[in-house]
The first five atom37 places (N, CA, C, CB, O) and aatype in JSON, in Angstrom:
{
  "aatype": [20, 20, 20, 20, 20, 20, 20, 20, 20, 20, 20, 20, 20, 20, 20, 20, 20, 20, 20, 20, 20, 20, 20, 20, 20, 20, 20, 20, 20, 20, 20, 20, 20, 20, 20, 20, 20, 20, 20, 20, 20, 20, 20, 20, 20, 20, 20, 20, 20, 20, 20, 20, 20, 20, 20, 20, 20, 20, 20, 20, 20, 20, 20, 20, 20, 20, 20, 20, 20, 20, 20, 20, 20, 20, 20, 20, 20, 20, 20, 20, 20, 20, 20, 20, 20, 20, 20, 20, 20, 20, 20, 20, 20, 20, 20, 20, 20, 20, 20, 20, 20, 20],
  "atom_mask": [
    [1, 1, 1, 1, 1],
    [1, 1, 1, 1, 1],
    [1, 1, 1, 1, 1],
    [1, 1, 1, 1, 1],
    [1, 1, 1, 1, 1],
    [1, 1, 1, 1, 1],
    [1, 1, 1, 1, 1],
    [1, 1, 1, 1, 1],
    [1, 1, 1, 1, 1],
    [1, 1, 1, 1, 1],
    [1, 1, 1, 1, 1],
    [1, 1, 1, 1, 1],
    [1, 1, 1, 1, 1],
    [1, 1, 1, 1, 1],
    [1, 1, 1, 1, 1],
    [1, 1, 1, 1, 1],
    [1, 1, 1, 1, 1],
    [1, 1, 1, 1, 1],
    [1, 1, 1, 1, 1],
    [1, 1, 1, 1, 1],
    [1, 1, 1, 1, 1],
    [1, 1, 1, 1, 1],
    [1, 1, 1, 1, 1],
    [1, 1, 1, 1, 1],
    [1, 1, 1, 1, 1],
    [1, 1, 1, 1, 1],
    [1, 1, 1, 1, 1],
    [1, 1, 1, 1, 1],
    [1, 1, 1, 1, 1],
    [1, 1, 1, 1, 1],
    [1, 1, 1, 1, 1],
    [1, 1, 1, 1, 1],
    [1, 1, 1, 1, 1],
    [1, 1, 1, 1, 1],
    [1, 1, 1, 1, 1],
    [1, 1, 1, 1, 1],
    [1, 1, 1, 1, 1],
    [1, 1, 1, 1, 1],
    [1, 1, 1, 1, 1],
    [1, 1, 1, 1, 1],
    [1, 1, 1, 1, 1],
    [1, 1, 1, 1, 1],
    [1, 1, 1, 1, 1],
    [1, 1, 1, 1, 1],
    [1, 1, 1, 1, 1],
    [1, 1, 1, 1, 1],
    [1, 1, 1, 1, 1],
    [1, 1, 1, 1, 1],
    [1, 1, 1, 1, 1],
    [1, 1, 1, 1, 1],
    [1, 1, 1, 1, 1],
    [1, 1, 1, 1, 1],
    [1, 1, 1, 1, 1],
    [1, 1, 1, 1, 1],
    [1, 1, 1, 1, 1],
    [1, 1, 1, 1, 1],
    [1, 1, 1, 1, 1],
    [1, 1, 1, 1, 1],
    [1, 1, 1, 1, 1],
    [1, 1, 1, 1, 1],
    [1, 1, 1, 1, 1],
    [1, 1, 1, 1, 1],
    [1, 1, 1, 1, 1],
    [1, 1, 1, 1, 1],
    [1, 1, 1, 1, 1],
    [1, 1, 1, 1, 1],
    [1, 1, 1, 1, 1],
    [1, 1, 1, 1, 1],
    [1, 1, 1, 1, 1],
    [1, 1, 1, 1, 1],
    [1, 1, 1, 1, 1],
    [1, 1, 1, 1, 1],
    [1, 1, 1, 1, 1],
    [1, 1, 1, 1, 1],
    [1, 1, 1, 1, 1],
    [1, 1, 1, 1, 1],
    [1, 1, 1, 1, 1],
    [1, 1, 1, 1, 1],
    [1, 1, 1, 1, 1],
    [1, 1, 1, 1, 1],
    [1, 1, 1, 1, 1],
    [1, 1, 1, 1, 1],
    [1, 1, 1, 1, 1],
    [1, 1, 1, 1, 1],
    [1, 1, 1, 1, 1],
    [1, 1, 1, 1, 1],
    [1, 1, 1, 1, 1],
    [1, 1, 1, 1, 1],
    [1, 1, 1, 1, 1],
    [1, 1, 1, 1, 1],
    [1, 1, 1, 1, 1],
    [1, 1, 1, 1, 1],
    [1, 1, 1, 1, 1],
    [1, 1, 1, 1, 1],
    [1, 1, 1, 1, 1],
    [1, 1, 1, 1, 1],
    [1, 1, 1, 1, 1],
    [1, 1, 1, 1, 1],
    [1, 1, 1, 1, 1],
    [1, 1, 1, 1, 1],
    [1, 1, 1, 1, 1],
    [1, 1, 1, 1, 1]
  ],
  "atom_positions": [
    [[-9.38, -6.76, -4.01], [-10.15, -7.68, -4.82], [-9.23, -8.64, -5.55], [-11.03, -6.93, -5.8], [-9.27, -9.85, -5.75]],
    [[-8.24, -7.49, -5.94], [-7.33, -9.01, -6.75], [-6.79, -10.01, -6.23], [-6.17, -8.82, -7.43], [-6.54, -11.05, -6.84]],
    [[-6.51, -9.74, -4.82], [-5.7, -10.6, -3.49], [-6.61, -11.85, -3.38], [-5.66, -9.67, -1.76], [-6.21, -12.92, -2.93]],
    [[-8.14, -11.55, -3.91], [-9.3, -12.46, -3.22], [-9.08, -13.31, -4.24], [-10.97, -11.92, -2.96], [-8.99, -14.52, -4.07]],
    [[-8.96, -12.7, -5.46], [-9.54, -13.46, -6.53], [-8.18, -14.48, -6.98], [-10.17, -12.33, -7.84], [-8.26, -15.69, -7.21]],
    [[-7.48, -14.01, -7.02], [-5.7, -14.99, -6.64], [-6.22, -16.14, -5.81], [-4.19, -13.96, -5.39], [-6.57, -17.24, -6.24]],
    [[-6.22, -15.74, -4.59], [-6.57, -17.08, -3.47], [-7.53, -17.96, -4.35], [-7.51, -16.55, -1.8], [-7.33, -19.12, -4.71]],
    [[-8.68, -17.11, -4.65], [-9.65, -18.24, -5.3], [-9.8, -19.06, -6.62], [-10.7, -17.75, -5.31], [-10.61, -19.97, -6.82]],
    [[-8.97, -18.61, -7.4], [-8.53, -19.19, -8.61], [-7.56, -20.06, -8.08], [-8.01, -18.22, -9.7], [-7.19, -20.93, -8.86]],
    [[-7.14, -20.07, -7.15], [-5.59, -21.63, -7.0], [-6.15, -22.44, -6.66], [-4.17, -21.71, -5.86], [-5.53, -23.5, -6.62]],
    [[-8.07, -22.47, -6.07], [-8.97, -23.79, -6.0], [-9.21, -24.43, -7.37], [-10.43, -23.48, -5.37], [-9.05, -25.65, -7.38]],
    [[-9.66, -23.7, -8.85], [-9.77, -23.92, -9.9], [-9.0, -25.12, -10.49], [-9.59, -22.9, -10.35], [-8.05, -25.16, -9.72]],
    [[-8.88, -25.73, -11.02], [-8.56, -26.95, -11.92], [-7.13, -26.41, -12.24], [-9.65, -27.24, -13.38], [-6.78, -25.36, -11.72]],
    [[-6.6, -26.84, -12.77], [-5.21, -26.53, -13.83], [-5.98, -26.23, -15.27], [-3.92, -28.16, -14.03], [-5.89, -25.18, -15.91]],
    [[-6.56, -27.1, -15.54], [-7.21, -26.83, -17.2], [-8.04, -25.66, -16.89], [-8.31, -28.24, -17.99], [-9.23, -25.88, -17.14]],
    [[-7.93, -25.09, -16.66], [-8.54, -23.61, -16.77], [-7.31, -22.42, -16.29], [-10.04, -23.5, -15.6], [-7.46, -21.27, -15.88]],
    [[-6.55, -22.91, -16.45], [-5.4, -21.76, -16.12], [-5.17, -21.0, -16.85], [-4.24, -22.05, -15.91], [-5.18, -19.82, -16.49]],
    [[-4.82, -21.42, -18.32], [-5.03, -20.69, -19.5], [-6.06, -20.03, -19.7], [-4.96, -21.31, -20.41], [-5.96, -18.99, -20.35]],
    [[-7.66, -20.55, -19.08], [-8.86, -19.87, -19.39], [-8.89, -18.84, -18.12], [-10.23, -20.93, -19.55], [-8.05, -18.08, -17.63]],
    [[-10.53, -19.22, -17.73], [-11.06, -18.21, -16.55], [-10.14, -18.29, -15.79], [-12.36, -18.45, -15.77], [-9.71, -17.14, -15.8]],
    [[-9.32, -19.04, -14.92], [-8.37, -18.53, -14.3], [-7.82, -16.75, -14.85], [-7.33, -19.7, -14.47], [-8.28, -15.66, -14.53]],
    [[-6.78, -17.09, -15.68], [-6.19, -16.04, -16.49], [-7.37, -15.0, -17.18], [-5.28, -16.81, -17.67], [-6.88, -13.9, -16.94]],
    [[-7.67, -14.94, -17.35], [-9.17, -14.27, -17.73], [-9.09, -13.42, -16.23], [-10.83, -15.63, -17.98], [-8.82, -12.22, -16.32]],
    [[-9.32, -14.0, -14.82], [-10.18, -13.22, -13.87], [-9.13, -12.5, -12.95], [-11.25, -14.21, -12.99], [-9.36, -11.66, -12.08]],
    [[-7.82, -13.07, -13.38], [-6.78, -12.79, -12.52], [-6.37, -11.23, -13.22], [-5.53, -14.11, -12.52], [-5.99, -10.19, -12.69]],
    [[-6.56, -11.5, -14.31], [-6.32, -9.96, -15.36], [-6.93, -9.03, -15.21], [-6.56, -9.95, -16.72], [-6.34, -7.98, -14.94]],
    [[-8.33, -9.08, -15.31], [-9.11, -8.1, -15.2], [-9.34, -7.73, -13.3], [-10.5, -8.6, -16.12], [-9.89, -6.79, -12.73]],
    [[-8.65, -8.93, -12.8], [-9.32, -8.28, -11.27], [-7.35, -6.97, -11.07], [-9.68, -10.46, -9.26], [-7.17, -5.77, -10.86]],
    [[-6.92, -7.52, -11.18], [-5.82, -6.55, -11.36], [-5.75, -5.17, -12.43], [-4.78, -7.42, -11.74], [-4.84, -4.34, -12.41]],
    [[-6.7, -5.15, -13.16], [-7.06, -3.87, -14.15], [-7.48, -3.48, -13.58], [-7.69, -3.71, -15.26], [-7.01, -2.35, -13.5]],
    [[-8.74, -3.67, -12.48], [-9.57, -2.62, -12.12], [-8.41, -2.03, -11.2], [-11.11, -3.03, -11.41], [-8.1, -1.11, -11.96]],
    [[-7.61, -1.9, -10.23], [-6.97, -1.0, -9.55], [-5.62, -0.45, -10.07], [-6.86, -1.51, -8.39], [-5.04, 0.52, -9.58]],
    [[-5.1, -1.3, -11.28], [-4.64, -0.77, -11.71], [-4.99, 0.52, -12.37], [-4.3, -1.43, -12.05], [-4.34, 1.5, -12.0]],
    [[-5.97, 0.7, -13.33], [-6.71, 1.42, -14.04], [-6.78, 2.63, -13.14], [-7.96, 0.76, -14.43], [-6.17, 3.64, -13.51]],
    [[-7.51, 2.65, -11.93], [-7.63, 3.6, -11.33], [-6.78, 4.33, -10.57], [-8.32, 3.39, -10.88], [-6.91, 5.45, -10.06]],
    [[-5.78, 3.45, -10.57], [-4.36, 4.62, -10.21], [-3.57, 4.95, -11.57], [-2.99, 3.82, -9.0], [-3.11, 6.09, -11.71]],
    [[-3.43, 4.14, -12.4], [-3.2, 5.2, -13.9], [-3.77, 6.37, -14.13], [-3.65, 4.64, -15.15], [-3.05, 7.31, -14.45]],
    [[-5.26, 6.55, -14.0], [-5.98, 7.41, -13.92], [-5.63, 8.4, -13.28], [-6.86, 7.09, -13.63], [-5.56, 9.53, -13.76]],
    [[-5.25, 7.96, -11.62], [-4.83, 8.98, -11.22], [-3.97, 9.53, -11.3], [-4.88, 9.04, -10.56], [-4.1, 10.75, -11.23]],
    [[-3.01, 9.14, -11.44], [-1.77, 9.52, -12.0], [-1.64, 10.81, -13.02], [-1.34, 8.34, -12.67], [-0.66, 11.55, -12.97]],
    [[-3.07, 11.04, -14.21], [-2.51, 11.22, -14.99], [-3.09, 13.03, -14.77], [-2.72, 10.16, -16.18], [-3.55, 13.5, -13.74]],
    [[-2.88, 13.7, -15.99], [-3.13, 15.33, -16.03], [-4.14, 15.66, -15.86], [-2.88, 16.04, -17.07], [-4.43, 16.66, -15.21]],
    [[-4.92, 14.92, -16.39], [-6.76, 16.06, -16.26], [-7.41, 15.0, -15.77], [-7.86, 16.81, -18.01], [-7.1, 13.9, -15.31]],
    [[-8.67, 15.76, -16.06], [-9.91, 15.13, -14.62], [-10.49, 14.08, -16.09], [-11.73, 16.89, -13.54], [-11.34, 13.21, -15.87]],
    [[-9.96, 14.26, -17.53], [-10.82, 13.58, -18.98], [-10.12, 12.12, -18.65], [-10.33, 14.4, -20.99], [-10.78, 11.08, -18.58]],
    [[-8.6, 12.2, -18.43], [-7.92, 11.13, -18.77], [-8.63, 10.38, -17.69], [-6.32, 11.21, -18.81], [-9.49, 9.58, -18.06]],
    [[-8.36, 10.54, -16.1], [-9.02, 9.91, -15.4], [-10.27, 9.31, -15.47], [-8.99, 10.41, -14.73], [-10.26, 8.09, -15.36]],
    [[-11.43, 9.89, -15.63], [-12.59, 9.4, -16.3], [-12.18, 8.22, -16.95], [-13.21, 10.36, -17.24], [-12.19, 7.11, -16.41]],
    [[-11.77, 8.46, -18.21], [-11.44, 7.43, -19.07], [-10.72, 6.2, -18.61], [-10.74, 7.96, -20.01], [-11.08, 5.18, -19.21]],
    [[-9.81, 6.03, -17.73], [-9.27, 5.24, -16.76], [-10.49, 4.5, -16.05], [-8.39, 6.11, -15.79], [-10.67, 3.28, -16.07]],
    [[-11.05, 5.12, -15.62], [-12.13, 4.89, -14.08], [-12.9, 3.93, -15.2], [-13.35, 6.68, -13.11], [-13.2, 2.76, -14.93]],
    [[-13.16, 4.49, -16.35], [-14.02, 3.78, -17.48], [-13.54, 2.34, -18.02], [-14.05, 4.73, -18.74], [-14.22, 1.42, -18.46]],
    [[-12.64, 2.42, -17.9], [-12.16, 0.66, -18.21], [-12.09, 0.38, -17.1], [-10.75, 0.14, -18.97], [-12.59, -0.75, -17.12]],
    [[-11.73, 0.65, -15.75], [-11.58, 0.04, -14.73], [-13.17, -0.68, -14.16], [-10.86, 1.09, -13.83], [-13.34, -1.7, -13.49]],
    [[-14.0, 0.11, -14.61], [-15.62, 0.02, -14.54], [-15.92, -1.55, -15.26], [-16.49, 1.53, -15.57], [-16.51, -2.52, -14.79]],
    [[-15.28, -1.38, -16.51], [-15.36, -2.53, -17.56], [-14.7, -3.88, -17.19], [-14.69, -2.07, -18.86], [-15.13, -5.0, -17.45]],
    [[-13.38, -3.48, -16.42], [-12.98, -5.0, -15.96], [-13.8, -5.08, -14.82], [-11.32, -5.32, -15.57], [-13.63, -6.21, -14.36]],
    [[-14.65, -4.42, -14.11], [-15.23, -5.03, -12.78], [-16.46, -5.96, -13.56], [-15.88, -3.66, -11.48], [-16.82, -7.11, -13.29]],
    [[-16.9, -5.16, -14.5], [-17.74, -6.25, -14.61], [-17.83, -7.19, -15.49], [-18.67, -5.93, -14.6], [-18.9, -7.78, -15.63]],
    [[-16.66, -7.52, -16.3], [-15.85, -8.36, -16.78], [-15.41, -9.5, -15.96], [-14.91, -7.69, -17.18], [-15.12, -10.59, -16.46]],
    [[-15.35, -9.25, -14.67], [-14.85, -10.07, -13.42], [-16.12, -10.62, -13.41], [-14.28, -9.31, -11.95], [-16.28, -11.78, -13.78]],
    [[-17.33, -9.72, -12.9], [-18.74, -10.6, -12.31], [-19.17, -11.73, -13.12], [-20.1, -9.67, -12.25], [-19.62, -12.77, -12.65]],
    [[-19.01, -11.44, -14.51], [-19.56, -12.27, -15.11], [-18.75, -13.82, -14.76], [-19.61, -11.74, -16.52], [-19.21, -14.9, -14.4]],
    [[-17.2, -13.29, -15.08], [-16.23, -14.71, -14.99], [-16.79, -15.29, -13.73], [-14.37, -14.47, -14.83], [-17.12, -16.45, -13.98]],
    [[-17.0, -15.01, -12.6], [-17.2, -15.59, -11.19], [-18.58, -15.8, -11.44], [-16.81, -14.65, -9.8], [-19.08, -16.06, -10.35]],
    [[-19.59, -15.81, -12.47], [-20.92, -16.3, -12.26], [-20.86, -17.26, -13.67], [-22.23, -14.97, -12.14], [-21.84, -17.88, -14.07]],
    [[-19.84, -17.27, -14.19], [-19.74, -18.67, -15.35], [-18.39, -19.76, -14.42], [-18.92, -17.91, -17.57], [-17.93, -20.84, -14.79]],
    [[-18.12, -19.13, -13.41], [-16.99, -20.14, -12.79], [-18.34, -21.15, -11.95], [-15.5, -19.13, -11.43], [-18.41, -22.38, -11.94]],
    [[-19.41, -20.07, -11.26], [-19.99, -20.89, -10.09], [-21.46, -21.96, -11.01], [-20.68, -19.46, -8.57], [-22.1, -22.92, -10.58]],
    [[-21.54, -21.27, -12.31], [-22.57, -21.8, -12.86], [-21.93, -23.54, -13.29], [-23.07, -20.7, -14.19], [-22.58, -24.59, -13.24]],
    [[-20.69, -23.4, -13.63], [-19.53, -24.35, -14.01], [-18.97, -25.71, -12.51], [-18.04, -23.0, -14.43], [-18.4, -26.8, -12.56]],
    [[-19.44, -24.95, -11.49], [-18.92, -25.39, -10.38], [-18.22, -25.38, -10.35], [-18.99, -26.09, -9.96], [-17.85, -26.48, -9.93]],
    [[-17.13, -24.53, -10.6], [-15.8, -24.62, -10.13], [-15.52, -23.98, -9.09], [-14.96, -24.28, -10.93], [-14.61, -24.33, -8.32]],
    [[-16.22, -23.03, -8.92], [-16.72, -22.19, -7.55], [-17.71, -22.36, -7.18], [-16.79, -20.94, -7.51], [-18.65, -22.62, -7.94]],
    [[-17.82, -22.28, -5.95], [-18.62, -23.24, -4.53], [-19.78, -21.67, -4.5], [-17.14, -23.7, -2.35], [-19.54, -20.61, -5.07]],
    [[-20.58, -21.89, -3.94], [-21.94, -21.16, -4.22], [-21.1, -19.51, -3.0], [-23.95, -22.46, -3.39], [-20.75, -18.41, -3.43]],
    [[-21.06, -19.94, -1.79], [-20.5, -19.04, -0.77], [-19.75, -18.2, -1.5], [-19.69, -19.66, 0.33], [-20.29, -17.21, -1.99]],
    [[-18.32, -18.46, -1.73], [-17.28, -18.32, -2.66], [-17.58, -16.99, -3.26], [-17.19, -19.49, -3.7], [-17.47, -15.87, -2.76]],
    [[-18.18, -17.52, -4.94], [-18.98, -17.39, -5.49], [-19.44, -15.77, -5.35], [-19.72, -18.41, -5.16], [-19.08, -14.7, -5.84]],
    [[-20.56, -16.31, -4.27], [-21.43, -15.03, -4.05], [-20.78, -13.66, -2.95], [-22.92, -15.69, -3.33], [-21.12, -12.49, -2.78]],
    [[-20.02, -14.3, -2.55], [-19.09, -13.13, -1.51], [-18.25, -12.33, -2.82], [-17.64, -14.11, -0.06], [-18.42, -11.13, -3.03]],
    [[-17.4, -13.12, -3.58], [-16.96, -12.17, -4.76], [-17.41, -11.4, -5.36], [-16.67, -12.5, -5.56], [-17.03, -10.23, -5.49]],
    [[-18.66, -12.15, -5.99], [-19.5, -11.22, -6.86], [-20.28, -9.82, -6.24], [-20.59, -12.14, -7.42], [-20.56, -8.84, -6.93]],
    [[-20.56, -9.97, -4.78], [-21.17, -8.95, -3.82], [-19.71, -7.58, -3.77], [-21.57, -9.95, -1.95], [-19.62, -6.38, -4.04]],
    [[-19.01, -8.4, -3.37], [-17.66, -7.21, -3.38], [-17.33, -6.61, -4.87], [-16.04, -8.05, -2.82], [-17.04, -5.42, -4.99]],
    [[-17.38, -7.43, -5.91], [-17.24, -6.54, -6.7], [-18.65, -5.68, -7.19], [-16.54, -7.2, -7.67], [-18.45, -4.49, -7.42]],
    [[-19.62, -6.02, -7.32], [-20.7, -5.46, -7.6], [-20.18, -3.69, -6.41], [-22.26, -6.75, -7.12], [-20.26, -2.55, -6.88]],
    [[-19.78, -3.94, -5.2], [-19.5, -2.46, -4.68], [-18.72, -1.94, -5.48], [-18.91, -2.27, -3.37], [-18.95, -0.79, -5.87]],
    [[-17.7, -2.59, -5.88], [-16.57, -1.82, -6.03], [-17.09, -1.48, -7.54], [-15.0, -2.59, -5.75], [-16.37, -0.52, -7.81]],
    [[-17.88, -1.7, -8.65], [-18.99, -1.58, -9.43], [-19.49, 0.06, -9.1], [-20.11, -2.83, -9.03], [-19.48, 1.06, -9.81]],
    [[-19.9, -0.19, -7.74], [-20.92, 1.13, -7.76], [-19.88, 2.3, -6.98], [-22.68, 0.8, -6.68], [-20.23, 3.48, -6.96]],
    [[-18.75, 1.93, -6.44], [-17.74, 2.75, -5.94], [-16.91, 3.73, -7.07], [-16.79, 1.77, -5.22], [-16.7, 4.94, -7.16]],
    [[-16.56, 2.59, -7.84], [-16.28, 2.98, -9.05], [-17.39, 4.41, -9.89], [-16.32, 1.5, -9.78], [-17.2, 5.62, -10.03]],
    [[-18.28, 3.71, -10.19], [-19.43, 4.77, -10.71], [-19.45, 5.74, -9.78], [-20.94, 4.22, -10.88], [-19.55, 6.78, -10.43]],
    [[-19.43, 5.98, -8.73], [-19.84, 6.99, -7.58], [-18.3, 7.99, -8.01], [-19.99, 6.11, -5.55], [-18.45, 9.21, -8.07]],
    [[-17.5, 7.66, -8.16], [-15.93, 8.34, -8.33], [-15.94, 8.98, -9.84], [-14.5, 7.0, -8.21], [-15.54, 10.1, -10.18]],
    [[-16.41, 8.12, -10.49], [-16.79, 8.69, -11.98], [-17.75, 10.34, -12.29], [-17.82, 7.35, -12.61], [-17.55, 11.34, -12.98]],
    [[-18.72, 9.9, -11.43], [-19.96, 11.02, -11.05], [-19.35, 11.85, -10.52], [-21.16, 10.69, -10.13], [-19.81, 12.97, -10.72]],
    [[-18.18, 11.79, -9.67], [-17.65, 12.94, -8.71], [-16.96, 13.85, -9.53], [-16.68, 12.47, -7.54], [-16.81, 15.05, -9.29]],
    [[-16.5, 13.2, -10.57], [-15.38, 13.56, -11.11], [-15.97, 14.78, -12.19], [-14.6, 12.2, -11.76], [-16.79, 14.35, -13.01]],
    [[-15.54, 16.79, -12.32], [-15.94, 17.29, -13.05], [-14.98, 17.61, -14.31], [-16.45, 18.11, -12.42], [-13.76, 17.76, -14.32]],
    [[-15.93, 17.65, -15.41], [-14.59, 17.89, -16.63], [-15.12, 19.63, -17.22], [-14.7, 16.25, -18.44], [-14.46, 20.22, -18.09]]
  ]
}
């Protein structure tokens, strides 16, 4: 996801580099980061808690990619292929959370 969202932010303006650019490039790199911290760590609590912000930047992302396309800065296609992939990785996320016993 973050690979996608890189490519698609270098269409974006320059005056938004500082903004949603940087904004979507962050959080799309939290979510997998997050979830290998998580894994990484001792118990099944810390992980959770990991998986739990990683949950938070996904949809921290959706929103940025539906104020980028409302903005036009992103093209409707674009747009909606991002937001579809992360919305999985949304419910992939939750599904890993649920798995997870403490």
């Amino acid at each position: 996801m973050a690979v996608e969202v890189y490519k698609a932010t270098s269409r974006l303006p320059n005056d938004e580099k500082y903004g949603l650019v940087s904004q979507m490039k962050r959080c799309s790199v939290s979510i997998s980061s997050n979830i290998a911290e998580g894994s990484g760590r001792g118990s099944s609590a810390q992980f959770k808690y990991f998986l739990n912000i990683s949950q938070g930047s996904a949809f921290e992302l959706e929103a940025q990619l539906i104020i980028s396309n409302r903005l036009e800065l992103l093209d409707n296609e674009l747009s909606a292929n991002l937001i579809e992939k992360t919305m999985e990785i949304q419910k992939m996320v939750y599904a890993l959370d649920r798995s997870i016993k403490i």
